[in-house]
C-alpha positions in Angstrom: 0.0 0.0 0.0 1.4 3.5 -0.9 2.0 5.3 2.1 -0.1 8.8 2.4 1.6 12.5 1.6 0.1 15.0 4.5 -0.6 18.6 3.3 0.7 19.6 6.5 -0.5 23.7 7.4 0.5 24.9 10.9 -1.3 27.7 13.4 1.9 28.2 15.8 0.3 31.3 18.1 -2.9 29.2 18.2 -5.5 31.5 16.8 -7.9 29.0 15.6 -8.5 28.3 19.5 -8.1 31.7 21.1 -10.5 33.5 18.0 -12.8 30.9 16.9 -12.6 28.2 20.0 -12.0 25.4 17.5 -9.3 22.7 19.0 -6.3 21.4 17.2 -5.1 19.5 14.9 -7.4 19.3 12.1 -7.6 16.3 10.4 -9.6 15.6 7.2 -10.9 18.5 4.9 -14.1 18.4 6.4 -12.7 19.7 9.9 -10.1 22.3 8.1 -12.6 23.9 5.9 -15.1 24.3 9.0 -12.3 25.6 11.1 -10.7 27.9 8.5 -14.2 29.3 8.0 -15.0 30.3 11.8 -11.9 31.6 12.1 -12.3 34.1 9.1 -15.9 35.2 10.5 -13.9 35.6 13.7 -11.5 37.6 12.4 -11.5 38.2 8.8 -7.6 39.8 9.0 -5.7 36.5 10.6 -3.6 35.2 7.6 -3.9 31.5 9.4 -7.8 31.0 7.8 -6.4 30.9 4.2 -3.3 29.2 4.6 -5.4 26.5 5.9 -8.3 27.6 2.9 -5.0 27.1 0.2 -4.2 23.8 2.2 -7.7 22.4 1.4 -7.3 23.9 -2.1 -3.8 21.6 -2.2 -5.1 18.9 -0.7 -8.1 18.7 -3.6 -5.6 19.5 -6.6 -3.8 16.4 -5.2 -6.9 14.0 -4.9 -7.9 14.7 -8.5 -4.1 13.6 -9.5 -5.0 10.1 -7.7 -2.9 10.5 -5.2 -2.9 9.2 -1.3 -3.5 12.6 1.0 -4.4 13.5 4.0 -4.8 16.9 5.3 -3.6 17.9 8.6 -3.7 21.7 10.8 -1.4 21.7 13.8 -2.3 24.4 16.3 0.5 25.8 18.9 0.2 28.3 21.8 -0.6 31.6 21.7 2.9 32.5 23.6 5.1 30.8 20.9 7.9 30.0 21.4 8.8 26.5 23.7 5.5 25.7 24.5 3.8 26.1 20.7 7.0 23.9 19.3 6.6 21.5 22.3 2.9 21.1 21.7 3.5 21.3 18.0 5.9 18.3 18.3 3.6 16.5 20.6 0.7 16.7 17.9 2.9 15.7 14.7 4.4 12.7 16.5 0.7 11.4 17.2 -0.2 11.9 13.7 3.0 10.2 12.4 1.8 7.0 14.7 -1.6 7.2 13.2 -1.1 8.1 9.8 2.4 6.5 8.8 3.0 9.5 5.9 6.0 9.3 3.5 6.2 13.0 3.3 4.3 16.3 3.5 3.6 19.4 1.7 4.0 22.0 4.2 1.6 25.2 3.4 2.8 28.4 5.6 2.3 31.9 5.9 5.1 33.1 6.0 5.5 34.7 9.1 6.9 32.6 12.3 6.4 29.1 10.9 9.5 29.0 9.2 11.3 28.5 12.9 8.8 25.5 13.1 10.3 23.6 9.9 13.6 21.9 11.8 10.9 20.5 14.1 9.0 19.0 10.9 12.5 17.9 8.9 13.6 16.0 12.1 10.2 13.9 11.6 9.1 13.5 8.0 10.4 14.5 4.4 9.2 18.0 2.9 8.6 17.2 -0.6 7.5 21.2 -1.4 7.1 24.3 1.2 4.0 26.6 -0.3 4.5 30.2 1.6 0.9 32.0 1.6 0.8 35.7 1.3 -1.7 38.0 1.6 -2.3 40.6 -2.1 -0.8 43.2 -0.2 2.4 44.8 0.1 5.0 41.8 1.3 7.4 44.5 3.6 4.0 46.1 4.6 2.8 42.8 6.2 6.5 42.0 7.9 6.5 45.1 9.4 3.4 47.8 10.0 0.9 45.8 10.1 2.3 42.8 12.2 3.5 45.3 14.5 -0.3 46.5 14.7 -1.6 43.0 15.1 1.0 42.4 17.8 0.0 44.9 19.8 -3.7 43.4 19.7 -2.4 40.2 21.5 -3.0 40.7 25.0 0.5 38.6 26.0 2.7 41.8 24.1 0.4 44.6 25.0 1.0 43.6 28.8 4.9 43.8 27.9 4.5 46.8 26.1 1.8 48.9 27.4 0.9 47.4 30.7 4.5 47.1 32.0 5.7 51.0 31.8 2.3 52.1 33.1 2.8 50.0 36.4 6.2 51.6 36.7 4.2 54.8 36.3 2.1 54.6 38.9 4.4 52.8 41.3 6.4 56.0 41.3 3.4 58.4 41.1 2.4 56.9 44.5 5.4 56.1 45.7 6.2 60.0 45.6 2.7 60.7 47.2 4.0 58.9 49.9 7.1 60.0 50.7 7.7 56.0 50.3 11.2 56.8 48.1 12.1 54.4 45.0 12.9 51.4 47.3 9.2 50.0 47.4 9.2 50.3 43.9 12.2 48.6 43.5 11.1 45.7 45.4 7.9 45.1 43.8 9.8 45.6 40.1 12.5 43.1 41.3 9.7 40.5 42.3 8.1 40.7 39.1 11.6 39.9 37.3 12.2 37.1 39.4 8.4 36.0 38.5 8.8 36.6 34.8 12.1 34.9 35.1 11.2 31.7 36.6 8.2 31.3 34.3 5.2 32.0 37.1 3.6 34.8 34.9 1.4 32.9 32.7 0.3 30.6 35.8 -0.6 33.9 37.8 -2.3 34.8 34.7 -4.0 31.4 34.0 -5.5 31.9 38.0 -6.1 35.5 37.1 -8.3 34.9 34.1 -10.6 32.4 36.3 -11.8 35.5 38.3 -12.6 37.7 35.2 -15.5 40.7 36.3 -18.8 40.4 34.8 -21.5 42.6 35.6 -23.9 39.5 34.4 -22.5 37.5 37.4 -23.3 37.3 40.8 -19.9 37.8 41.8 -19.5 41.3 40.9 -21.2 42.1 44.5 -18.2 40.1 45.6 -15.8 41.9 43.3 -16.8 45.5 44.0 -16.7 44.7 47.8 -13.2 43.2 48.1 -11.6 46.2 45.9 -13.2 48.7 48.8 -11.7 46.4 51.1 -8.2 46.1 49.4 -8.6 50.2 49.8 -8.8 49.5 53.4 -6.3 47.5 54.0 -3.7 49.8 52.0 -5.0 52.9 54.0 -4.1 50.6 56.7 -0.9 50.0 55.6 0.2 52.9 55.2 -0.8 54.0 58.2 1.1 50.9 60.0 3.8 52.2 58.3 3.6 55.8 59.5 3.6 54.0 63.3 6.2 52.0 62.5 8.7 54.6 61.6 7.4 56.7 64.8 8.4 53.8 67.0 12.0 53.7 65.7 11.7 50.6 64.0 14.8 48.6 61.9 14.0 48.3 58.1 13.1 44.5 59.2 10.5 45.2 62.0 8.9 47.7 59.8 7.9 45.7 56.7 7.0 42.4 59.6 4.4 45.6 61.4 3.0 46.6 58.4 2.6 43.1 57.1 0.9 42.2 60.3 -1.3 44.9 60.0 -2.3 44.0 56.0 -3.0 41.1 56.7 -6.1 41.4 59.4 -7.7 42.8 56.5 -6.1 41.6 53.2 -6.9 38.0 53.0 -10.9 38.5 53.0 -10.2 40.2 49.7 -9.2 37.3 48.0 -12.0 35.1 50.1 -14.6 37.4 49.1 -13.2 37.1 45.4 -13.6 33.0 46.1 -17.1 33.0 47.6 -18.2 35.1 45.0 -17.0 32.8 42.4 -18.0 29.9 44.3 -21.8 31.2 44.1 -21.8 31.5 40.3 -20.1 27.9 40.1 -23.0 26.5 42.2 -26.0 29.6 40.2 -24.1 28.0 36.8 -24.1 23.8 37.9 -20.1 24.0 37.8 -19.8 22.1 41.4 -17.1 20.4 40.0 -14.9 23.5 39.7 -15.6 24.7 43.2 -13.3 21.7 44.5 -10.6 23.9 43.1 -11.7 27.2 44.6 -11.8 25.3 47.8 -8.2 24.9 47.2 -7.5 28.7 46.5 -8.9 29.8 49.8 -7.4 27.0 52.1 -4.1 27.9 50.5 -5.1 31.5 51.5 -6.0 31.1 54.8 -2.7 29.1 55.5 -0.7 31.3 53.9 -2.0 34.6 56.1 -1.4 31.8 59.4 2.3 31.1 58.6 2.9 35.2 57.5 0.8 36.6 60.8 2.8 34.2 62.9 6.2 35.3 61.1 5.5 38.7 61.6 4.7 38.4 65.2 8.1 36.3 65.9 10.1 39.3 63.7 8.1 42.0 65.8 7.9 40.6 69.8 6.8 43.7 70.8 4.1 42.5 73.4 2.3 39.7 74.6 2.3 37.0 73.5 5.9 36.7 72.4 6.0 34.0 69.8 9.4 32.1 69.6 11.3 30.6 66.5 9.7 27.1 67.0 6.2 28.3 67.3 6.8 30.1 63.8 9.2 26.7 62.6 5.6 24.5 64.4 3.0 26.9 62.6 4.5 26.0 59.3 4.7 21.7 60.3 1.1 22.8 61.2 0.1 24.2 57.9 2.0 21.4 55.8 0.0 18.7 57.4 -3.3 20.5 57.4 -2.1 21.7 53.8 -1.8 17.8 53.1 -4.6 16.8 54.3 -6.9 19.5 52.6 -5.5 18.4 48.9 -6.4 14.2 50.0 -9.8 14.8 51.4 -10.7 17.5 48.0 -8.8 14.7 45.9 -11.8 12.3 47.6 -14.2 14.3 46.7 -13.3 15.5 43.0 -13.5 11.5 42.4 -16.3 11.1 44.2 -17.8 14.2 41.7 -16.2 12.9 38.6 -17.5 8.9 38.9 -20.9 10.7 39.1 -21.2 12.8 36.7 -22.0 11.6 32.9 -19.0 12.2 31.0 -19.5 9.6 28.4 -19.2 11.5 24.5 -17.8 14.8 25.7 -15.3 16.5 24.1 -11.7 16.8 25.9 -9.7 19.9 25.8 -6.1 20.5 26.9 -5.3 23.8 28.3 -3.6 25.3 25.1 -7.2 24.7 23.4 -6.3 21.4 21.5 -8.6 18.7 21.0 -7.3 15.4 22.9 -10.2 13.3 21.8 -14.5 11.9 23.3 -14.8 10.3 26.7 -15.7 6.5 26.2 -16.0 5.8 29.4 -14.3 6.0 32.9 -11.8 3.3 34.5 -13.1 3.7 38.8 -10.1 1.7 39.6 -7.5 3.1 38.1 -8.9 6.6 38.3 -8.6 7.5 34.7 -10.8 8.1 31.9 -11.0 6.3 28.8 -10.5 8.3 25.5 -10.3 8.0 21.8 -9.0 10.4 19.4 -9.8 11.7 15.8 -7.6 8.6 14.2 -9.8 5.9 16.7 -7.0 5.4 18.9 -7.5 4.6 22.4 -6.3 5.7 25.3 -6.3 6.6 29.3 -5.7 10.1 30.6 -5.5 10.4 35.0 -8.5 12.3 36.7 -5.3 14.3 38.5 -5.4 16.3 34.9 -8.9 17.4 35.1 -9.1 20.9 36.2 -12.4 21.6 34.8 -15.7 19.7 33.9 -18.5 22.2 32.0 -19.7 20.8 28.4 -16.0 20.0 27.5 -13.9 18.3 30.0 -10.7 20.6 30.4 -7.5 19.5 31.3 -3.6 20.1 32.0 -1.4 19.5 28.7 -0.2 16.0 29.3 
């Protein structure tokens, strides 16, 4: 039997997902043409809807010469780099075990998936390379207007928008307070170390859980924890004003103002939970509120172990708290840490075995499509899947992070 040629197109940033919702990869013209069409009503600009519309046009040039093809749309991650050519790799190698292909014709705009094409030459021939561009001025689209549609994408407009305008106002207030540049410097240098070691996008991934909607209950929630997070910085500040009255060392200072911060500042974030919470429960997304369960366990320990710590740095009166009781309080908060994430494990199970997952559609967090719940294995804790090529396979309840009308879950 003569092996199949793929007519391979590729969406690195993952726009077919984060514009038109449709999960990657594409296989079979069918699925291509539908999602190169919702993602030209989406957004009728993105160059990625007809370099897949000229791979379906390859694709039936080739079928009418008689030849073996399949047609195939590998989707990425909207942050590029790593993670898209990771995921990228991940998809190709599935399709290479399904579809044993002698070679590909690789249809590309153009603009980043050239950096993709070692990734593809390490896996399969490339018989021909087809580079789609737009009837517009080539330098025009390299340069004005990617720079345009760049700064649409919320990932660089934080970088290059968001980023100085923090600065900004750090210093604006900073100078309002007589506070100096050092607390700007501190909260700058955090941010670096967060960027550095890769925490942004999972602060970001939390963040865009507890987006605002006027349509939700939680905006009661929302309004009244950002009048409390005023408080608690009035309070602050003025903790800060006693502080340097009482003559204390740079240490004692930030340990008094903290301890002050935090009588107030962890009912933010609780509020900001319950009010989420109540729209999982208004919405029938109980299984989701196992994980919000998490969030405020994790914040009420947290504000224990830092309260404690303060006191021990402060020992200004009654009741002194020693080095073990701080070194005991955070043993304490481990175990009962510990024991939170077993008995919520317990009862995510318990809330997966009885729900009816059987036919829905599983999503991985980058928006790709993993494949339809067959069934679910009790004993082993795992559900049964099979993908777009009939393949079957197991995936670990641990991955579910969210159960709505697709199961969603970490990239495995």
């Amino acid at each position: 039997m003569v092996k199949p040629i793929l007519v391979l197109c590729i969406d690195r940033d993952n726009d077919l997902y984060e514009k038109a919702k449709v999960s990657g990869p594409l296989i079979g013209r069918q699925e291509n043409l539908e999602g190169a069409t919702k993602l030209a009503l989406a957004d009728p600009e993105d160059t990625d809807s007809n370099t897949i519309f000229s791979a379906v046009k390859m694709y039936d040039q080739m079928k009418a010469e008689k030849k073996n093809v399949e047609i195939v749309t590998l989707t990425g991650n909207k942050r590029l780099g790593y993670k898209a050519d990771m995921e990228i790799s991940g998809q190709l190698n599935k399709i290479l075990a399904e579809i044993p292909a002698e070679s590909c014709v690789f249809i590309s705009d153009g603009a980043s998936d050239e950096e993709i094409m070692p990734i593809i030459r390490s896996r399969i021939k490339i018989d021909a390379v087809k580079v789609v561009v737009m009837k517009q001025a080539k330098e025009l689209e390299k340069t004005y207007f990617v720079i345009l549609e760049k700064l649409k994408d919320p990932y660089y407009a934080r970088i290059i928008f968001g980023v100085p305008a923090i600065l900004v106002l750090l210093f604006s207030v900073s100078s309002y307070l007589d506070w100096g540049w050092k607390p700007v410097g501190v909260l700058v240098g955090l941010y670096l170390l967060i960027k550095g070691f890769g925490i942004e996008e999972s602060i970001f991934s939390i963040g865009r859980e507890f987006r605002f909607s006027i349509e939700k209950t939680s905006w009661l929630a929302y309004i009244s924890a950002f009048a409390l997070l005023l408080v608690s910085f009035w309070a602050g500040q003025e903790a800060y004003s006693e502080a340097l009255g009482l003559g204390l060392d740079g240490g004692k200072t930030v340990a008094y103002v903290l301890k002050s911060l935090l009588f107030l500042f962890p009912w933010v974030f609780l509020l900001i939970i319950g009010g989420k919470t109540i729209d999982s429960i208004t919405e029938n997304k109980k299984f989701i509120i196992t994980r919000y369960s998490l969030y405020a366990i994790a914040v009420l320990l947290t504000a224990m172990i830092l309260s404690i710590g303060a006191q021990w740095v402060l020992n200004l009166e009654e009741p002194y708290v020693s080095f073990g009781d701080f070194l005991f309080s955070i043993i304490i908060g481990l175990f009962i840490g510990y024991a939170a994430i077993m008995i919520i494990g317990m009862v995510r199970r318990g809330s997966i075995l009885a729900m009816k997952l059987d036919g829905k559609d599983v999503i991985n967090e980058n928006g790709n499509f993993l494949g339809k719940v067959l069934g679910v294995d009790a004993k082993k804790e795992q559900l049964v899947l099979q993908n777009q090529l009939g393949r079957k396979f197991n995936l670990a309840f641990r991955h579910i992070y969210s159960i709505e009308e697709s199961v969603f879950v970490k990239s495995v």
